[in-house]
N, C-alpha and C positions, 0 to 999 in steps of 0.2 A: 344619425346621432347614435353616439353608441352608449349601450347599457348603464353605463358607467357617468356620466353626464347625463341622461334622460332621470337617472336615480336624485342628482343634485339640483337639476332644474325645480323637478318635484318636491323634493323636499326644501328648497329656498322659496316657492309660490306657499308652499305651508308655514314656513315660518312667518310674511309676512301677512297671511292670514289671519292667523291667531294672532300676529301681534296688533295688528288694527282690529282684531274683534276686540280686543282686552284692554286696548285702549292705550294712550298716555298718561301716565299717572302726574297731573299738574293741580296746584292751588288756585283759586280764582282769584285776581286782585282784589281786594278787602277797602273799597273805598274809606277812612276814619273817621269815625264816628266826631262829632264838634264836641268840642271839651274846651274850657280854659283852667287856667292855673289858678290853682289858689292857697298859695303860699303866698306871701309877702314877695319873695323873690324864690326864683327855681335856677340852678346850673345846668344850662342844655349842653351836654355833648355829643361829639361826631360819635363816637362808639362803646362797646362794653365791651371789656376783655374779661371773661370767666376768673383769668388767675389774677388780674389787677384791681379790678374795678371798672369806672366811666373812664373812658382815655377822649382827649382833646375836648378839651373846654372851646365852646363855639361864641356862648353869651349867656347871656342870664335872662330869663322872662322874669316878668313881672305877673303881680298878680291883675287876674280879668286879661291876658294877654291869650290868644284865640287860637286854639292845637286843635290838634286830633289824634286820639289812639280809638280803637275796637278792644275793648275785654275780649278775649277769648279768643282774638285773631293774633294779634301785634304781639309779641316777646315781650315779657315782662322778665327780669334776671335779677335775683337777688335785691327788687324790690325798682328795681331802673327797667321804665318801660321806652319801650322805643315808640316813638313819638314824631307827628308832625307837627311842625311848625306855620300854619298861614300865613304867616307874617312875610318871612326868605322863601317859602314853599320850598324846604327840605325838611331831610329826618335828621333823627337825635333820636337822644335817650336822657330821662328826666326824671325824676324819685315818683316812685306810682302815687305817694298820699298828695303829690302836687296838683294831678289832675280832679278834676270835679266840673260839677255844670254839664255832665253828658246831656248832647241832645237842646241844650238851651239857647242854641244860635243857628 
């Protein structure tokens, strides 16, 4: 092997060295916390666009209708928190003062 490649070998066992000592930098899944609505009625949609708003209306919960978010983990955007659903078991996004009853189910 010549000088030249023995220098590269070396230095790519070093790179991924330190890159597995320092790890991957990943979030742990955030199971959601039980929550239901409690509005009278709430607009659940597919997403939140920063410059629009909530885009794609999916349905409307009612209220005592059985979600999940995490405070502190889940996105909350200009007051639209992203949101599970139990009911379809997917996500959305739903006006944060709709959630309440954390922890009650």
């Amino acid at each position: 092997m010549n000088l030249t490649l023995k220098q590269g070998v070396a230095l790519s066992a070093t790179a991924v060295l330190a890159l597995s000592a320092a790890g991957v930098a990943q979030a742990e899944p955030t199971v959601p916390t039980h929550a239901v609505i409690v509005c009278d009625s709430a607009s659940f949609y597919a997403n939140y666009d920063s410059a629009s708003g909530p885009v794609g209306l999916k349905r409307v919960l009612l209220r005592g209708d059985k979600v999940g978010h995490t405070r502190g983990a889940h996105p909350v955007y200009n007051g639209w928190a992203a949101t599970f659903d139990f009911g379809p078991n997917d996500w959305g996004f739903v006006r944060q003062e709709c959630l309440g009853g954390f922890g009650s189910w």
